[in-house]
LUMKE-958201 format. One record per residue (C-alpha): residue in three letters; x, y, z. Coordinates in steps of 0.05 Angstrom, whole numbers, plus 5000, padded with zeros to 4 digits. Example, Ala and Ser with C-alpha at 12.3 -4.5 7.8 and 13.67 -1.06 7.14 Angstrom:
2
ala524649105156 ser527349795143 
This chain:
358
unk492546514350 unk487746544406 unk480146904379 unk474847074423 unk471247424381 unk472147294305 unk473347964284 unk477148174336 unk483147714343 unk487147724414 unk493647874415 unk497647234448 unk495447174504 unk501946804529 unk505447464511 unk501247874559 unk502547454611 unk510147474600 unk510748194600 unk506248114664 unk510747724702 unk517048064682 unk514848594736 unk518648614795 unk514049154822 unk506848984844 unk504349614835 unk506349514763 unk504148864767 unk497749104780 unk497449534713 unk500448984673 unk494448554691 unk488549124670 unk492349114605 unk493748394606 unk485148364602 unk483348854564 unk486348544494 unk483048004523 unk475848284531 unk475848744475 unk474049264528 unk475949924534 unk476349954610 unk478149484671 unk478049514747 unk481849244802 unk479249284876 unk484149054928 unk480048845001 unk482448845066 unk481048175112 unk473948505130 unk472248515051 unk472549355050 unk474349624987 unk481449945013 unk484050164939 unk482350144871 unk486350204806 unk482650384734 unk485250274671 unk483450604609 unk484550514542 unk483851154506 unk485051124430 unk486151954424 unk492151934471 unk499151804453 unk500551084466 unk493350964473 unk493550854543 unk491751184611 unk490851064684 unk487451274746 unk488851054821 unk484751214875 unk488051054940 unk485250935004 unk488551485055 unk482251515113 unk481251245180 unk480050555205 unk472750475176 unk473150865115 unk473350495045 unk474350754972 unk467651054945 unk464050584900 unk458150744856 unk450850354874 unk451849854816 unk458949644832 unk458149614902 unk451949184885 unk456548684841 unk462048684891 unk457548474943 unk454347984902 unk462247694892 unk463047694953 unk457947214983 unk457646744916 unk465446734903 unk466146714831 unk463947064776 unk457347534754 unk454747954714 unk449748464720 unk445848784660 unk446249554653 unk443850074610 unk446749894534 unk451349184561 unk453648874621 unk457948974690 unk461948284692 unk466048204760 unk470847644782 unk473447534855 unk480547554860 unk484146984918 unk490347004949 unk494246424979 unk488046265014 unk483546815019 unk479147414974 unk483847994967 unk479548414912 unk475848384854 unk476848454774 unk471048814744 unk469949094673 unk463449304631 unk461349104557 unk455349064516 unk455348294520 unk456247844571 unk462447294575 unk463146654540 unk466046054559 unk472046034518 unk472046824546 unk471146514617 unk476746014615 unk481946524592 unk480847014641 unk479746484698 unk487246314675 unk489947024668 unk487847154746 unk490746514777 unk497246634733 unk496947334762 unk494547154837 unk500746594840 unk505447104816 unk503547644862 unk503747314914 unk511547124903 unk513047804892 unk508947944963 unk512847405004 unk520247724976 unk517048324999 unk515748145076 unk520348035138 unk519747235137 unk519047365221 unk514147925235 unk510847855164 unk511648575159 unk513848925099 unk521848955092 unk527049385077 unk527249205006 unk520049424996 unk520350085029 unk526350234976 unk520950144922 unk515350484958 unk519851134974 unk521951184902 unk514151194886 unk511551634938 unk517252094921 unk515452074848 unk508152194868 unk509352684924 unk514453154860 unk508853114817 unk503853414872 unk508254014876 unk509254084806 unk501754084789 unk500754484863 unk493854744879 unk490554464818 unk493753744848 unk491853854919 unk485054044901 unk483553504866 unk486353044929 unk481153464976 unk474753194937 unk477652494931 unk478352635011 unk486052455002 unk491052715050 unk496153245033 unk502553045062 unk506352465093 unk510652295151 unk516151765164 unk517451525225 unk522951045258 unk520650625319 unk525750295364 unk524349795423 unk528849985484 unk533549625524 unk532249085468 unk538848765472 unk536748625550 unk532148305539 unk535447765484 unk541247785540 unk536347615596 unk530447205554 unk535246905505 unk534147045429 unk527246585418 unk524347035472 unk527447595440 unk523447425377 unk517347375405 unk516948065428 unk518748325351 unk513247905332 unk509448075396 unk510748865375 unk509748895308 unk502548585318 unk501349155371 unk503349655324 unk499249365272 unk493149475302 unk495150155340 unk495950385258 unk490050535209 unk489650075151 unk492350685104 unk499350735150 unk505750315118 unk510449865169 unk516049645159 unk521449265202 unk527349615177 unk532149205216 unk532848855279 unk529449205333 unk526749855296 unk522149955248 unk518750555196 unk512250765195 unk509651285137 unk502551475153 unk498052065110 unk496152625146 unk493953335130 unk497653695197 unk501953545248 unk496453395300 unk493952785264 unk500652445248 unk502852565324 unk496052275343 unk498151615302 unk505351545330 unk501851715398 unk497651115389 unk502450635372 unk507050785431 unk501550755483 unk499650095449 unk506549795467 unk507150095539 unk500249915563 unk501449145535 unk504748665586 unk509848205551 unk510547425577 unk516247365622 unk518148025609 unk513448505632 unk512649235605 unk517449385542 unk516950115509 unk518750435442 unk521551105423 unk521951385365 unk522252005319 unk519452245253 unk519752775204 unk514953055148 unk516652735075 unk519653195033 unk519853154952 unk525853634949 unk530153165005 unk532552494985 unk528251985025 unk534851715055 unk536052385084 unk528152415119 unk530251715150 unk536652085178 unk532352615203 unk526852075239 unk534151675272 unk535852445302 unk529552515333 unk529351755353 unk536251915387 unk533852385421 unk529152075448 unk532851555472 unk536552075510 unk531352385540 unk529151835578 unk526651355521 unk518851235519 unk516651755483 unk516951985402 unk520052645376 unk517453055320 unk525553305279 unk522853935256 unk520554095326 unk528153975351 unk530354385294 unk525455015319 unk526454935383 unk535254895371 unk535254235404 unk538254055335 unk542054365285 unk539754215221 unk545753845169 unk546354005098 unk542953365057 unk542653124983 unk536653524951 unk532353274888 unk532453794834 unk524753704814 unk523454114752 
């Protein structure tokens, strides 16, 4: 058996990394790797920082070990839920060590009151994506060194399988498949917000987090025109064309998906209705005001509905298609808010499948 410290003997490390890649969900994939290194370490505490392609600190996950709990084990996610320009908060002395990751690209440690804050720099296929840091009272060792080098390019390969069968092999977007798995955790997250209520959402207001969330479904009109007209290699370069124009209309926070063919979701955080129309807003203007080669102006429509824990997420979709229907028949080019349509009796509301939360 593995030892990297004589009287602390390491649980196989082989075994970690087993249970590690028998996730088939990164998020959980994520976890499995704090736990993976804390055995490892003989720490008590780990950190994973996930970057964007500027290097800002978008998320971070924390894993602690805490004997007095049952099962010994506890987490904490802060997610990033702010504007373009807005990162996670980071104390002085990690953003100090991350920085110094950044522009040396591999590991360092920095001493602290009573040990050490080690960080490693964490690489995709061919680029930084975050950054593994933990603290202990002495610094590593190169047996230490070698096994957690290995532990992060076992877990950066596998990751990044698990991203590709998550992405639309044309636009690169996220796919239908990932979505499912992102609904049934939002959902899960959104129940347990109204279960804990105020205590929950004030919480959420100091870490700055929004309150609710709100799906959207984005069609491009007269699509099927245009792969009649333009032929079906034209036809794909204005998905790929579109999806890179709603990319950058969206904040970093906002989830898109291509959910098939022409249309796609988009779930953004916002705290009222003004904001999450503002984002929609943005990413149809961002479409009509672009001029496609050999096609010229293209537009999107598209409706969206606030998430609801209590409503299957299948059924908000349904809601979104209404609205997107709607506005379709209204003269396409414009995006509907369902619970709007529903006020104003434009729609009639139908009777969906409801979670029983409690």
């Amino acid at each position: 058996m593995l030892t990297l410290k004589s009287e602390h003997p390491v649980p196989s490390v082989l075994k970690q990394l087993g249970e590690m890649t028998a996730c088939r969900d990164m998020h959980l994939v994520e976890q499995s790797l704090l736990r993976t290194l804390g055995p490892v370490l003989g720490i008590k505490s780990t950190s994973l920082y996930r970057v964007d392609e500027h290097g800002v600190v978008t998320r971070a996950l924390h894993h602690t070990r805490d004997a007095a709990m049952v099962g010994g084990e506890r987490y904490r996610t802060c997610d990033q839920t702010g504007e373009p320009g807005s990162a996670v908060g980071l104390e002085p002395a990690v953003a100090d060590l991350l920085s110094a990751l950044r522009l040396l690209d591999h590991s360092c440690a920095r001493p602290q009151p009573g040990g050490y804050l080690i960080g490693y720099p964490l690489h995709g296929a061919d680029h930084l994506c975050g950054y593994v840091v933990f603290e202990r009272d002495h610094e590593v060792t190169p047996t230490e060194h070698a096994v957690i080098h290995g532990v992060l390019e076992v877990f950066s390969n596998y990751y990044a399988l698990l991203d590709a069968s998550q992405r639309d092999r044309l636009t690169g977007l996220l796919n239908r498949h990932s979505l499912e798995l992102n609904l049934t955790r939002m959902w899960d997250a959104l129940a347990q917000r109204l279960k804990h209520g105020a205590e929950a959402a004030q919480v959420n207001r100091r870490r700055d987090q929004a309150q609710t969330y709100w799906l959207g479904v984005l069609d491009i009109d007269h699509f099927k025109k245009v792969n009649d007209t333009h032929g079906h290699i034209m036809g794909d370069e204005i998905l790929l064309l579109t999806a890179r124009l709603l990319e950058g209309a969206l904040r970093r926070s906002d989830l898109l998906y291509r959910y098939g063919g022409e249309e796609f979701i988009v779930i953004v955080a916002a705290n009222d209705l003004a904001t999450a129309t503002q984002i929609f807003e943005r990413a149809r203007q961002a479409v009509a005001q672009f001029k496609f080669p050999q096609v010229g102006r293209l537009s999107i429509s598209g409706g969206f509905s606030m998430a609801d824990p209590a409503v299957q997420p299948q059924a908000i979709i349904n809601r979104a298609d209404r609205a997107l229907y709607e506005a379709k028949a209204d003269g396409r080019d414009r995006i509907y808010f369902y619970e709007e349509l529903i006020r104003t009796g434009r729609l009639q509301e139908v009777q969906s499948g409801t979670i029983d939360l409690f």
